[in-house]
Gaussian input, Z-matrix of N, CA and C with variables (Angstrom, degrees):
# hf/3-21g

backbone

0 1
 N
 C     1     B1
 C     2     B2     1     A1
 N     3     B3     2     A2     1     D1
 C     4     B4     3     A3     2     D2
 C     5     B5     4     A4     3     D3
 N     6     B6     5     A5     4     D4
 C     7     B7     6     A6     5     D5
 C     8     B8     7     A7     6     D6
 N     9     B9     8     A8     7     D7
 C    10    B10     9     A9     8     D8
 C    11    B11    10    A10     9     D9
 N    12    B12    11    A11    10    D10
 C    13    B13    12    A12    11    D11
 C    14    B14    13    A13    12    D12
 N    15    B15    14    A14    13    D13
 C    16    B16    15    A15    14    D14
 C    17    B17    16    A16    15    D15
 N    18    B18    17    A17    16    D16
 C    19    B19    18    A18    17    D17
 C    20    B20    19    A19    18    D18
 N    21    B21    20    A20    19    D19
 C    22    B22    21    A21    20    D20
 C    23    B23    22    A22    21    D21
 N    24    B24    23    A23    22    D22
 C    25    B25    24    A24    23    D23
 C    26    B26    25    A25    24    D24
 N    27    B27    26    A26    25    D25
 C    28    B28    27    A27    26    D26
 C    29    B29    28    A28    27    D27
 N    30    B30    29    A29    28    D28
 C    31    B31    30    A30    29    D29
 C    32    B32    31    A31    30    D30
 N    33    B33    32    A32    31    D31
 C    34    B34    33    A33    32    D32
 C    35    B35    34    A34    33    D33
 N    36    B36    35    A35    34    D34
 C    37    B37    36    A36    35    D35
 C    38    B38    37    A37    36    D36
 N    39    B39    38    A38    37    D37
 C    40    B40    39    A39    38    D38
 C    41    B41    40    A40    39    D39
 N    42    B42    41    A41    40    D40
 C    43    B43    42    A42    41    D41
 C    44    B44    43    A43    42    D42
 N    45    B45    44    A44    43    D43
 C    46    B46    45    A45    44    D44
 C    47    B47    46    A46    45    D45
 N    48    B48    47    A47    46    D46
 C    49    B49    48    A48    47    D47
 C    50    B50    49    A49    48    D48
 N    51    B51    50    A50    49    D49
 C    52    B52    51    A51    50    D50
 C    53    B53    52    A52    51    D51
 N    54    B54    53    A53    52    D52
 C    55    B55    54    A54    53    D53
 C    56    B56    55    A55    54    D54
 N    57    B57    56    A56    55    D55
 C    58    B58    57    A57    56    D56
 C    59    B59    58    A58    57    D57
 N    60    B60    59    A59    58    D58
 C    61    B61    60    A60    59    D59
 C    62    B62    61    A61    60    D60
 N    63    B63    62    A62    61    D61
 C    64    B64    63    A63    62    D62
 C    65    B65    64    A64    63    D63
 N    66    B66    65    A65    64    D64
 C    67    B67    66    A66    65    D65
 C    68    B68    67    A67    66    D66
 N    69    B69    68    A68    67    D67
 C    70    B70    69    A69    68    D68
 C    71    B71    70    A70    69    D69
 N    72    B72    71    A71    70    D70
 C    73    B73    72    A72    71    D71
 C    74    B74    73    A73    72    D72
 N    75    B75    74    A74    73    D73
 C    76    B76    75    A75    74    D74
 C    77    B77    76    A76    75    D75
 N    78    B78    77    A77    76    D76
 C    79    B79    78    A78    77    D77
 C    80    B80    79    A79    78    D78
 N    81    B81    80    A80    79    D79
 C    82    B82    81    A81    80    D80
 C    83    B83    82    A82    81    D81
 N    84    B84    83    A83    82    D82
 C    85    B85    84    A84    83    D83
 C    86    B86    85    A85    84    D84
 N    87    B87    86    A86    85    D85
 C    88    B88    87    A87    86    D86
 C    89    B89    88    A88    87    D87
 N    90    B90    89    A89    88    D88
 C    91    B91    90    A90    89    D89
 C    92    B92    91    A91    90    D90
 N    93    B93    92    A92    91    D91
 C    94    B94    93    A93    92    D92
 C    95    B95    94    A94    93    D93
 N    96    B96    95    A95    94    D94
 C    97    B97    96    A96    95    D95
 C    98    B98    97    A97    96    D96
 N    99    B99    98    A98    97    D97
 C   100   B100    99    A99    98    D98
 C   101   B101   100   A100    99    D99
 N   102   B102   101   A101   100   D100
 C   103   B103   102   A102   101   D101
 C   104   B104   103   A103   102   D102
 N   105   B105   104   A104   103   D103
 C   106   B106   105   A105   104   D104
 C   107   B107   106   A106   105   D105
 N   108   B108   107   A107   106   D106
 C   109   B109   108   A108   107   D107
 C   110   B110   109   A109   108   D108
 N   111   B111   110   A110   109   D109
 C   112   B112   111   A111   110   D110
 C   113   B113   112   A112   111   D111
 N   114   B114   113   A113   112   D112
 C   115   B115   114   A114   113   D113
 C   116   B116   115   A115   114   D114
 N   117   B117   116   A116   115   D115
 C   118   B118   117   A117   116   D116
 C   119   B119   118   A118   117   D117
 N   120   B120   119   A119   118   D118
 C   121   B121   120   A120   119   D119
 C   122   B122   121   A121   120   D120
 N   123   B123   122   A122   121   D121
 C   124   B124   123   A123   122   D122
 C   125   B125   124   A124   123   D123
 N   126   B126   125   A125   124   D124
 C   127   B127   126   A126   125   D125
 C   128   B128   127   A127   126   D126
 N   129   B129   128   A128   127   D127
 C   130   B130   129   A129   128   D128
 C   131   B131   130   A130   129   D129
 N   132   B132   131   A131   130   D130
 C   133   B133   132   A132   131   D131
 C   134   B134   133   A133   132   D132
 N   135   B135   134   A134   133   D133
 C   136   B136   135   A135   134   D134
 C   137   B137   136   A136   135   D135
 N   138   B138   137   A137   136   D136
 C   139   B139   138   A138   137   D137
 C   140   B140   139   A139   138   D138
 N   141   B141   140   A140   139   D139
 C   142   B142   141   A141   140   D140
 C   143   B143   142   A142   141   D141
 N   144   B144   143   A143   142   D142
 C   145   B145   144   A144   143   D143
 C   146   B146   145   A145   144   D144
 N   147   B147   146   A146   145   D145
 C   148   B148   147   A147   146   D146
 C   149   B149   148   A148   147   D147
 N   150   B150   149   A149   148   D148
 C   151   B151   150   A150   149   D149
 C   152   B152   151   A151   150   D150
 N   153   B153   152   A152   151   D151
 C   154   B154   153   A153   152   D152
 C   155   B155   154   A154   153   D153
 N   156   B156   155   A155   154   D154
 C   157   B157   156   A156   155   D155
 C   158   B158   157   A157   156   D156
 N   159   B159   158   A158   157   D157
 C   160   B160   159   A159   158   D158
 C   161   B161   160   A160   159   D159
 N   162   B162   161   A161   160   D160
 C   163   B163   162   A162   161   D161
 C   164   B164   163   A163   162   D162
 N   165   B165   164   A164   163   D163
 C   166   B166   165   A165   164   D164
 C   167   B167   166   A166   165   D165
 N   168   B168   167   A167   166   D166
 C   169   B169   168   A168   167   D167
 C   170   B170   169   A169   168   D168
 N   171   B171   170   A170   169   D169
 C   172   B172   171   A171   170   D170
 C   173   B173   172   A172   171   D171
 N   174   B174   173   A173   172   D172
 C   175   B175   174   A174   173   D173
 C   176   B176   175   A175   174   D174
 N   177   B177   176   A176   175   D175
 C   178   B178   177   A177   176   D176
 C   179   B179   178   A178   177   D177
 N   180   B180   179   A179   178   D178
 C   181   B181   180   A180   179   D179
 C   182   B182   181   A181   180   D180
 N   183   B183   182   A182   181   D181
 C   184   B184   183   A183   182   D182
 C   185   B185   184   A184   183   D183
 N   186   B186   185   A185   184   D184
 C   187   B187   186   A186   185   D185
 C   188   B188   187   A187   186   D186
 N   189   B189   188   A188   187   D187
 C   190   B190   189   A189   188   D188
 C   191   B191   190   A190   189   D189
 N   192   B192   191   A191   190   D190
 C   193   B193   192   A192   191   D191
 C   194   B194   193   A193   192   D192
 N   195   B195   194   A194   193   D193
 C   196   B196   195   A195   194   D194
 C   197   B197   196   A196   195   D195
 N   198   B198   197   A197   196   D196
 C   199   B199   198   A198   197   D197
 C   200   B200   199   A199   198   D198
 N   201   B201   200   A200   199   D199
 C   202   B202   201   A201   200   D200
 C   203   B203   202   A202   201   D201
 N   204   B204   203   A203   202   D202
 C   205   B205   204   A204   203   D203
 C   206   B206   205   A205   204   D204
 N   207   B207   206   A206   205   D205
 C   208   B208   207   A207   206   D206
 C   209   B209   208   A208   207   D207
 N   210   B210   209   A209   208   D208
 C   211   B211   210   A210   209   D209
 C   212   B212   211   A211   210   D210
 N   213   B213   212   A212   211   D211
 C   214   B214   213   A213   212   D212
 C   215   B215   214   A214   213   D213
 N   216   B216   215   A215   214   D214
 C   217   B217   216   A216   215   D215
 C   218   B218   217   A217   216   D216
 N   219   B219   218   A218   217   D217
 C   220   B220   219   A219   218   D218
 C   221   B221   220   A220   219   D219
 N   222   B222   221   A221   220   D220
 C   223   B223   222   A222   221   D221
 C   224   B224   223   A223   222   D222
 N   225   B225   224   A224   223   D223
 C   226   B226   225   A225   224   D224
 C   227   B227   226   A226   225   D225
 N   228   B228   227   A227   226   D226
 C   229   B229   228   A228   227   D227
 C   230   B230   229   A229   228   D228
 N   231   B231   230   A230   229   D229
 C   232   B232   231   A231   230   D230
 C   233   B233   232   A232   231   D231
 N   234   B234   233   A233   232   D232
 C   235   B235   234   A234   233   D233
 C   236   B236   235   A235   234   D234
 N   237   B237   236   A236   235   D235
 C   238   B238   237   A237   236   D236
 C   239   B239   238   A238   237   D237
 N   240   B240   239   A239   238   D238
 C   241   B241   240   A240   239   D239
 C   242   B242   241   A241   240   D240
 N   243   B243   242   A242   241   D241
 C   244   B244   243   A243   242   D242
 C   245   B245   244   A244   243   D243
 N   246   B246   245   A245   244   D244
 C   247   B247   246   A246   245   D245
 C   248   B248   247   A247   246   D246
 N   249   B249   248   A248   247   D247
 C   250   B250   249   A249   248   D248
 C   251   B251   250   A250   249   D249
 N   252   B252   251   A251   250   D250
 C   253   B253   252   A252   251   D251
 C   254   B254   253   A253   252   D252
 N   255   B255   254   A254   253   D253
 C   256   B256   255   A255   254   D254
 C   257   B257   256   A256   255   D255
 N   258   B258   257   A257   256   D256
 C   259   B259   258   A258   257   D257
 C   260   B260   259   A259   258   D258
 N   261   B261   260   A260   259   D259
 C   262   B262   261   A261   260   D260
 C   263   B263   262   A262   261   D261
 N   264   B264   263   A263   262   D262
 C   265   B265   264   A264   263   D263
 C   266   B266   265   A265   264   D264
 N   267   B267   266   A266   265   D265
 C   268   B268   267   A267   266   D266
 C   269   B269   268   A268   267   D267
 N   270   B270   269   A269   268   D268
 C   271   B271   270   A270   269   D269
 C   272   B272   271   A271   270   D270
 N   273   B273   272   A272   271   D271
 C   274   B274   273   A273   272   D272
 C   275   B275   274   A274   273   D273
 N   276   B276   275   A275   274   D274
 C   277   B277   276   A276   275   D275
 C   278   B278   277   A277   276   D276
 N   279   B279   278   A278   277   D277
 C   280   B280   279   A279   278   D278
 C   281   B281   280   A280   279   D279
 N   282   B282   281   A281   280   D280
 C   283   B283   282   A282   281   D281
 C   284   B284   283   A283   282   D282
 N   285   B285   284   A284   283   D283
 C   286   B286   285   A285   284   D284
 C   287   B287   286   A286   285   D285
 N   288   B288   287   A287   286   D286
 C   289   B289   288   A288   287   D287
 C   290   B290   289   A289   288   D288
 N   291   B291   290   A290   289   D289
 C   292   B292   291   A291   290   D290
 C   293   B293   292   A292   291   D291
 N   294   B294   293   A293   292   D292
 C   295   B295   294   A294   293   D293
 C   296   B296   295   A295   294   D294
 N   297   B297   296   A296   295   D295
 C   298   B298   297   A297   296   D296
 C   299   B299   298   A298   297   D297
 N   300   B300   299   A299   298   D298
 C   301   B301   300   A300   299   D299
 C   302   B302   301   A301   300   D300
 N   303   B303   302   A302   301   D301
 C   304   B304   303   A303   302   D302
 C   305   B305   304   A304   303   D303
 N   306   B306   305   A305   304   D304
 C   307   B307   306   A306   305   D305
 C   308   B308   307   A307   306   D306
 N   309   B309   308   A308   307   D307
 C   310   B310   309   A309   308   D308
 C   311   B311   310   A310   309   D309
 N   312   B312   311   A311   310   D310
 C   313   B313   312   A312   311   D311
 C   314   B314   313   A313   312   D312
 N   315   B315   314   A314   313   D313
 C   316   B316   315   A315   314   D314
 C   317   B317   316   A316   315   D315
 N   318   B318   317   A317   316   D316
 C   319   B319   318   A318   317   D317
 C   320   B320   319   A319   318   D318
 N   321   B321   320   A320   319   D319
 C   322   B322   321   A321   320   D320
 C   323   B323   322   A322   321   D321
 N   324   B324   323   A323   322   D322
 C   325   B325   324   A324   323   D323
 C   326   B326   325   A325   324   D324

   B1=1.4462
   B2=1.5238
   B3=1.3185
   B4=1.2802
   B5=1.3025
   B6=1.2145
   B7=1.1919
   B8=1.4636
   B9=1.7529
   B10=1.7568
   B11=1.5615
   B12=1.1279
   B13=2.0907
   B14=1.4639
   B15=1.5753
   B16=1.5090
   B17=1.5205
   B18=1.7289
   B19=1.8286
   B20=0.9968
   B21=1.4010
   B22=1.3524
   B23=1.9322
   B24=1.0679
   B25=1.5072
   B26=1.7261
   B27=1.4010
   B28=1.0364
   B29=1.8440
   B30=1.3663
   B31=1.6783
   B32=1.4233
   B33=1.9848
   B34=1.3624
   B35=1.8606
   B36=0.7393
   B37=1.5969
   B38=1.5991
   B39=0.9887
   B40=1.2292
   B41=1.7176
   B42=0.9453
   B43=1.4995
   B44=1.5390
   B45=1.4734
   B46=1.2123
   B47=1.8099
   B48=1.7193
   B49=1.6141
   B50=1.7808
   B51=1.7491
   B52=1.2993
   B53=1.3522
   B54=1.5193
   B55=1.6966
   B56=1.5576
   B57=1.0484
   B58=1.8156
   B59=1.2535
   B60=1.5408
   B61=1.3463
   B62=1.6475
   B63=1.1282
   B64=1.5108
   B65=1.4576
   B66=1.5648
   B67=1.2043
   B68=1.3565
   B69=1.9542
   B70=1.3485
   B71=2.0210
   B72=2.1813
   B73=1.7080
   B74=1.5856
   B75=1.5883
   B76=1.6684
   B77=1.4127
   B78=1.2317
   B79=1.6185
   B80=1.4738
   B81=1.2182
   B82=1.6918
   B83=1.9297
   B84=1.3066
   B85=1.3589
   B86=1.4560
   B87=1.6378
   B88=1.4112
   B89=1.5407
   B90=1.1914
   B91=1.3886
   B92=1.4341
   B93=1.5412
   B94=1.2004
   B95=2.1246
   B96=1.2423
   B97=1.8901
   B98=1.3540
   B99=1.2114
   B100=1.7986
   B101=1.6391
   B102=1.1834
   B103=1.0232
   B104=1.2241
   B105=1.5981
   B106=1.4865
   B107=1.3300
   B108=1.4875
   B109=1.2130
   B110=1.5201
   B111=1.5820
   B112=1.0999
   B113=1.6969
   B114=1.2199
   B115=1.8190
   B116=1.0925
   B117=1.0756
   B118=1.1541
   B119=1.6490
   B120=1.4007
   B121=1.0877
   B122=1.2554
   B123=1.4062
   B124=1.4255
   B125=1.6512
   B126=0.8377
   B127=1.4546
   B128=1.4711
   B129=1.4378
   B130=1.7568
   B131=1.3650
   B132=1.1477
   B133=1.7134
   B134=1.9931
   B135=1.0658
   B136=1.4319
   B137=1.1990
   B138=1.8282
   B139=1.6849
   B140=1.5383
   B141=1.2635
   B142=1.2760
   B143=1.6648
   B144=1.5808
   B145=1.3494
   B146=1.8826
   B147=1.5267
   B148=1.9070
   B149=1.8675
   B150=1.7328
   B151=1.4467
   B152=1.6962
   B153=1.5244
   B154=1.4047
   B155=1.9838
   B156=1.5357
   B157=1.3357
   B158=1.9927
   B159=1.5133
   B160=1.4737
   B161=1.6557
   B162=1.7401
   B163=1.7754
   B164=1.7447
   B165=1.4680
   B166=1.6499
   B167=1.6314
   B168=1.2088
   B169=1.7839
   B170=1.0715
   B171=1.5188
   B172=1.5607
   B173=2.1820
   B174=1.1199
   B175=1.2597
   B176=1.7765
   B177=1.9014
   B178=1.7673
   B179=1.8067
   B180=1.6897
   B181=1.7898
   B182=1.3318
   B183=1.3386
   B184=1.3743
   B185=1.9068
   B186=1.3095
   B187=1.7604
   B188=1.6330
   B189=1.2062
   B190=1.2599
   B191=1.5218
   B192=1.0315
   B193=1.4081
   B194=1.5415
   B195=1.8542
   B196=1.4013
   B197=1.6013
   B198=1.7967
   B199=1.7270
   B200=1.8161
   B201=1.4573
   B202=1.2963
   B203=1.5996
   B204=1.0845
   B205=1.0420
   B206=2.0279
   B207=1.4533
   B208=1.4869
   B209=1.1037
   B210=1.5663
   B211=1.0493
   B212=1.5675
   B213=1.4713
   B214=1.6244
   B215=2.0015
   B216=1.1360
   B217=1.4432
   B218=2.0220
   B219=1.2195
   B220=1.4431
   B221=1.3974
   B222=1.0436
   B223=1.5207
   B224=1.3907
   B225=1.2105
   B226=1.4972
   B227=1.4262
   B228=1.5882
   B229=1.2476
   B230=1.3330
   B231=1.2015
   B232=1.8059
   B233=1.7654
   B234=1.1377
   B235=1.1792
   B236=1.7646
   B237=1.5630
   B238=1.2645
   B239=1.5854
   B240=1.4630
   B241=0.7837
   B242=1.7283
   B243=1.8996
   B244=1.3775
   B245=1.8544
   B246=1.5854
   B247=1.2810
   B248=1.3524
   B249=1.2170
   B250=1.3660
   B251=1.4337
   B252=1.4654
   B253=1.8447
   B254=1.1607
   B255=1.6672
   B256=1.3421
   B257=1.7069
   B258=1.3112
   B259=1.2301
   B260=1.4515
   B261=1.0396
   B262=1.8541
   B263=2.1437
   B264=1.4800
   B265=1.1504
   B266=1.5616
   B267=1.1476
   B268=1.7040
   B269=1.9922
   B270=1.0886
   B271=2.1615
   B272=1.3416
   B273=1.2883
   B274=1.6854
   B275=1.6993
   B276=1.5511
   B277=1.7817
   B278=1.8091
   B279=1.1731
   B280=1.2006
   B281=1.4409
   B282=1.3039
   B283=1.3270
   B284=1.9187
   B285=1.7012
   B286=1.6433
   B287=1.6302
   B288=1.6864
   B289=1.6909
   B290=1.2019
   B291=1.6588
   B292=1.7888
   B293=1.3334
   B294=1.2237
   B295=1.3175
   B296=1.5795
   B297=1.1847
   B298=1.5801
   B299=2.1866
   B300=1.1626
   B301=1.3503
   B302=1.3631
   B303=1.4401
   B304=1.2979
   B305=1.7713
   B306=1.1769
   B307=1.3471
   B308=1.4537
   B309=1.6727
   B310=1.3294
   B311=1.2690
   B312=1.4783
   B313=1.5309
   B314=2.1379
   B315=1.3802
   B316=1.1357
   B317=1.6645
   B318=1.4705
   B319=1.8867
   B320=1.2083
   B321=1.6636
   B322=1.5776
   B323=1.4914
   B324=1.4827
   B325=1.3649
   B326=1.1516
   A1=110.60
   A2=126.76
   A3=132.55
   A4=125.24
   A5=140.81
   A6=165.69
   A7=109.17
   A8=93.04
   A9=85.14
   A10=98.53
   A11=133.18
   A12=115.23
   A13=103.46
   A14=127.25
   A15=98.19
   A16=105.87
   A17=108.24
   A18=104.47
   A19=137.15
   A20=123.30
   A21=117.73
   A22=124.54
   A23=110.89
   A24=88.60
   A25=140.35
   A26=98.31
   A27=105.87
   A28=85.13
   A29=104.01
   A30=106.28
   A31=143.11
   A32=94.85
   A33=107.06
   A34=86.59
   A35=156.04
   A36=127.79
   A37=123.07
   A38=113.39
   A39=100.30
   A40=112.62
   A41=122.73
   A42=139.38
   A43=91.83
   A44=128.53
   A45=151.98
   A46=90.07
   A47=123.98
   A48=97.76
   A49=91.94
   A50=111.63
   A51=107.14
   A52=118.92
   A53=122.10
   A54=104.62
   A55=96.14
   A56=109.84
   A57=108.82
   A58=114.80
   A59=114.85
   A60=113.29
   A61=97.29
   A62=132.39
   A63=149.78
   A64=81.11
   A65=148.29
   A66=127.17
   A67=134.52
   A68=96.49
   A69=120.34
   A70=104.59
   A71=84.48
   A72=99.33
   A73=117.31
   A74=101.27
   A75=102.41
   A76=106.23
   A77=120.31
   A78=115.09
   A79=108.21
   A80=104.79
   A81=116.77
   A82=99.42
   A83=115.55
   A84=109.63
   A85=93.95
   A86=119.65
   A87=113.92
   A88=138.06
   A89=124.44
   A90=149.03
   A91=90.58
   A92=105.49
   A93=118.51
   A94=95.52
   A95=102.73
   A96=98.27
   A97=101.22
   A98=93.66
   A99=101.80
   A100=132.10
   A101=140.62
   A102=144.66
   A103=118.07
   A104=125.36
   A105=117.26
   A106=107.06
   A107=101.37
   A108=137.30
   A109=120.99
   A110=120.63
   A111=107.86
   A112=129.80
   A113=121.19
   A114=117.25
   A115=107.92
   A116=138.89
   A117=141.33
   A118=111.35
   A119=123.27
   A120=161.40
   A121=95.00
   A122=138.26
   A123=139.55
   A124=98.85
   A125=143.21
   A126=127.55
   A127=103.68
   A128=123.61
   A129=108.09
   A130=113.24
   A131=127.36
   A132=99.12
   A133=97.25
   A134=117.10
   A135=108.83
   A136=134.40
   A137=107.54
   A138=123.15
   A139=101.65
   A140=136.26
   A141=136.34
   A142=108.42
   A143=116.51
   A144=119.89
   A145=74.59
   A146=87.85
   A147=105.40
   A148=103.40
   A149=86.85
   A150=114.59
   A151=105.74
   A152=89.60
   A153=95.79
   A154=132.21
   A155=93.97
   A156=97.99
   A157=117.44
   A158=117.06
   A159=101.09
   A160=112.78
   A161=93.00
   A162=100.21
   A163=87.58
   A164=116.84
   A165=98.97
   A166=94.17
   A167=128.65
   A168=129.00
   A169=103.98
   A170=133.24
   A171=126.18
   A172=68.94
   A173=129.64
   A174=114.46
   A175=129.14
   A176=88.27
   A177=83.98
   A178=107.79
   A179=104.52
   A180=85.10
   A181=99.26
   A182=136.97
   A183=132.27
   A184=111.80
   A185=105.65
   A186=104.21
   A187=112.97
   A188=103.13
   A189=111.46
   A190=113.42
   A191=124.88
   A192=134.25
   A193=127.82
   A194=101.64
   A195=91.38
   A196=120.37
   A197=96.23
   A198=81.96
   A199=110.72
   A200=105.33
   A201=89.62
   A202=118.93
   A203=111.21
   A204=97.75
   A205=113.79
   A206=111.72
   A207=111.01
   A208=104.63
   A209=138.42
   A210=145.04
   A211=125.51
   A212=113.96
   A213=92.11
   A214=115.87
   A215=125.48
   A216=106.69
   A217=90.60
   A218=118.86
   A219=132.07
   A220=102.57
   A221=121.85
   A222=110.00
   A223=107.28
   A224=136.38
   A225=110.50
   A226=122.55
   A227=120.60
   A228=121.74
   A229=143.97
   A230=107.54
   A231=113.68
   A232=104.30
   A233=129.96
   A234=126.70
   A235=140.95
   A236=93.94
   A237=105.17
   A238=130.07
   A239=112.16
   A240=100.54
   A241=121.15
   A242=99.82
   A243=118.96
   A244=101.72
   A245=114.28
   A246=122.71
   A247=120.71
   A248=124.73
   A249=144.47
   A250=107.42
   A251=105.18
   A252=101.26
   A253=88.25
   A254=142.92
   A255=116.01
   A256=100.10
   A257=119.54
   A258=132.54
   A259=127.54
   A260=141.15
   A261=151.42
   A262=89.26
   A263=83.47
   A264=85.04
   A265=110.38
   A266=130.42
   A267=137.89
   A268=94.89
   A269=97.09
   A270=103.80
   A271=83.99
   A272=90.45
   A273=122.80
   A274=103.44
   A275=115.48
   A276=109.00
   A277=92.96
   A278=85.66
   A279=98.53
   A280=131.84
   A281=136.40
   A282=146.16
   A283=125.18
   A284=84.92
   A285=96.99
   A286=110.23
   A287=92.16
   A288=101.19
   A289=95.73
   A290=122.91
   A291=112.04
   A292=106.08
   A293=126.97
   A294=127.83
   A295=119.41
   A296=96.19
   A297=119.57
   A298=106.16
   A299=97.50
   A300=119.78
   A301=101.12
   A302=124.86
   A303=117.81
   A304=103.21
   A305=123.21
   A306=125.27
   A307=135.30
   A308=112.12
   A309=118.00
   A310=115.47
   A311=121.76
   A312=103.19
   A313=111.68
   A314=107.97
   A315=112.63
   A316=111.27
   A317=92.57
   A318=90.96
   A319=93.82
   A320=116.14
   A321=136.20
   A322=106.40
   A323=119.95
   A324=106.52
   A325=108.65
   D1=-47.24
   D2=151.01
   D3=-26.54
   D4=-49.00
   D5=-169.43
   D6=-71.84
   D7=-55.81
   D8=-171.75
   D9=-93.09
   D10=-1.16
   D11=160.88
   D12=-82.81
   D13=-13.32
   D14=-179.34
   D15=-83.71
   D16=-34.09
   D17=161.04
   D18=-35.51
   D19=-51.35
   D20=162.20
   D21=-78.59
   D22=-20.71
   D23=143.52
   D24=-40.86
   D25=-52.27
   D26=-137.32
   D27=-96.43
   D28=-14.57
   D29=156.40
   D30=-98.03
   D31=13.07
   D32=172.48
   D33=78.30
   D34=-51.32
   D35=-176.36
   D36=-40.10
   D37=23.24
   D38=179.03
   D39=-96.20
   D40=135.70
   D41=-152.35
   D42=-62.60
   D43=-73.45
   D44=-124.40
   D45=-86.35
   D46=-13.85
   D47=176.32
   D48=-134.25
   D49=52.69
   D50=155.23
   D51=-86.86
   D52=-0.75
   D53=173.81
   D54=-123.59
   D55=41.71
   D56=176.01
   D57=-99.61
   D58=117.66
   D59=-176.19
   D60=-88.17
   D61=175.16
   D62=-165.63
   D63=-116.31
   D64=138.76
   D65=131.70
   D66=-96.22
   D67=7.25
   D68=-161.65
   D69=-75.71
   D70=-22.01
   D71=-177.60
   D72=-93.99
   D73=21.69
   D74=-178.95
   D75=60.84
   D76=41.44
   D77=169.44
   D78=-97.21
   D79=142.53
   D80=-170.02
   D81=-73.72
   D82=144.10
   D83=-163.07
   D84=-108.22
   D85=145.98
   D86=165.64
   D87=-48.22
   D88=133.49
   D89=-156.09
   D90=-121.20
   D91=128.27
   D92=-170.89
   D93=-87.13
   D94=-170.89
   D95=-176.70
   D96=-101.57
   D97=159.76
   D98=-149.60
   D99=76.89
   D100=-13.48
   D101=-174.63
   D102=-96.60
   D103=89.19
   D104=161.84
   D105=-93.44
   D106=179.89
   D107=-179.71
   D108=-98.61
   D109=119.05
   D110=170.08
   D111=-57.46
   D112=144.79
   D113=169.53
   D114=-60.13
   D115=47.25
   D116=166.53
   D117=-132.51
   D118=-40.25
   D119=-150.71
   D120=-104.96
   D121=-52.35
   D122=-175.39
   D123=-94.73
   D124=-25.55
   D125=166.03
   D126=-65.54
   D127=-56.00
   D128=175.46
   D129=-64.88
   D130=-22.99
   D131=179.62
   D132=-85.83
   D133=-18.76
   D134=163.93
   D135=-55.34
   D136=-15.12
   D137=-172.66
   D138=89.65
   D139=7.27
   D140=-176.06
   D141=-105.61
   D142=114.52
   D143=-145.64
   D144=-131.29
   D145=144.57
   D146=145.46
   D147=-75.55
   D148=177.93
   D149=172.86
   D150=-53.68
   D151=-65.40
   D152=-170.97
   D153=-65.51
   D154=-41.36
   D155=164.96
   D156=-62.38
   D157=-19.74
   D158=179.90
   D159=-102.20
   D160=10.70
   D161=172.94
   D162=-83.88
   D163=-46.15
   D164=-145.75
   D165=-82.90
   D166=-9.55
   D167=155.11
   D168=-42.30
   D169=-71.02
   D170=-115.67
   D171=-110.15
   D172=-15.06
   D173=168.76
   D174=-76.58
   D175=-42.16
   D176=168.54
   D177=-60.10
   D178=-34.64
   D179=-161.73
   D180=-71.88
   D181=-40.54
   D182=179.97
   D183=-43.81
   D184=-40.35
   D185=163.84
   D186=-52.39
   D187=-60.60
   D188=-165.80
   D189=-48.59
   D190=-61.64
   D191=175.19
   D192=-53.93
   D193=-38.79
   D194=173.44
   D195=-74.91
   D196=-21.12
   D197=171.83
   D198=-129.52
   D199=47.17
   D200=162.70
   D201=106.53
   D202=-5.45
   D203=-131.41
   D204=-121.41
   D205=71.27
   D206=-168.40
   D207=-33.79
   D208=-77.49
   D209=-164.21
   D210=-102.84
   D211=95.82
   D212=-156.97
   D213=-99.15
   D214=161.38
   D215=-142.08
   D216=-80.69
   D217=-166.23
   D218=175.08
   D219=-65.11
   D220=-59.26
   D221=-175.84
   D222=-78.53
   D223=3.61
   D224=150.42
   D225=-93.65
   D226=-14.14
   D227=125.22
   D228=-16.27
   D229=-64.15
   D230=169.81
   D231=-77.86
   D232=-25.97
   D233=147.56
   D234=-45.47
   D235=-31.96
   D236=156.21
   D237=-83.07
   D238=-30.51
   D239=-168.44
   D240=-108.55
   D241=4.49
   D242=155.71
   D243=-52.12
   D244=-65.12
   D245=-177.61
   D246=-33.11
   D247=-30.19
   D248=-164.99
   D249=-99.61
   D250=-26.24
   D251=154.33
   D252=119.96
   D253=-3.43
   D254=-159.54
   D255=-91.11
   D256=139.44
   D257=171.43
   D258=-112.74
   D259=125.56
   D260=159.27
   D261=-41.43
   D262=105.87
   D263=161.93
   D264=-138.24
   D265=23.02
   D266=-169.04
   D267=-143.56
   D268=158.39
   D269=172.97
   D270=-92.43
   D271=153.22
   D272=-164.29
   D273=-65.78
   D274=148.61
   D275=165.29
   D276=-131.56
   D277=171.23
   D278=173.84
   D279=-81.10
   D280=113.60
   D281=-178.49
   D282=-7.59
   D283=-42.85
   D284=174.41
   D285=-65.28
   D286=-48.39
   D287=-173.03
   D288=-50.83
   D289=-71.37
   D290=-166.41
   D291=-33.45
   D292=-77.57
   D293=-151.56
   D294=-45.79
   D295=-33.76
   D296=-177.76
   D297=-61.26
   D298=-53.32
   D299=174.75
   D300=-57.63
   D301=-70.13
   D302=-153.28
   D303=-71.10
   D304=-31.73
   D305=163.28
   D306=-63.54
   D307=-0.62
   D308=172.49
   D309=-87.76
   D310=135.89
   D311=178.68
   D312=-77.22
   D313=141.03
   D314=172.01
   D315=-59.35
   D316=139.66
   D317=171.11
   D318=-131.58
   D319=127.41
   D320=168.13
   D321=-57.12
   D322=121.05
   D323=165.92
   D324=-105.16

C-alpha cells in the first residue's frame, strides 16, 4: 500500500494537486467570469511597467533591503513614497469617483 501512494505521487496522479497552479512558475491564476483587467493592470502583470511605477519598485525594494525588511508595513510605504516627493496636494475623492474621471474621455471646449 505504501508503494502504490508514493507511485502516484511521483506520477502526478495524485488527486488533491490537480487544480494547483504553481505561482512560483508565473502561471496566470483563474479568473472567475466577468472579471477583466484594467490596461493598466494587464500591462504589469505582463512585465510592462511606466516610468513611474518601476521608480516606486526599485524604491520599495531599495527600502526593503537596507532595513530588513520582506514585507514592509503601510506606513513605511507612505514613507517611501513621501521620499520620492509625492505630496497630498488636492482634498481627498473617492476611489470610484477617480476611476470614473480618469476613464472619461476629455472634451476641449
Amino acid at each position: 500500500m505504501g508503494e502504490e501512494h508514493s507511485e502516484e505521487r511521483r506520477t502526478g496522479k495524485d488527486s488533491r494537486r490537480k487544480n494547483v497552479v504553481d505561482r512560483r512558475l508565473g502561471l496566470d491564476r483563474r479568473r472567475g467570469p466577468g472579471r477583466r483587467r484594467s490596461d493598466e493592470r494587464k500591462a504589469a502583470e505582463e512585465g510592462q511597467m511606466s516610468d513611474e511605477q518601476f521608480e516606486f519598485l526599485m524604491a520599495i525594494d531599495e527600502y526593503k533591503k537596507k532595513n530588513t525588511r520582506p514585507f514592509p508595513t503601510w506606513t513605511e510605504i507612505l514613507e517611501v513614497i513621501k521620499a520620492l516627493g509625492y505630496r497630498k496636494v488636492a482634498e481627498p475623492h473617492s476611489l470610484e469617483q477617480f476611476k470614473k474621471e480618469e476613464k472619461q474621455p476629455q472634451v476641449a471646449k
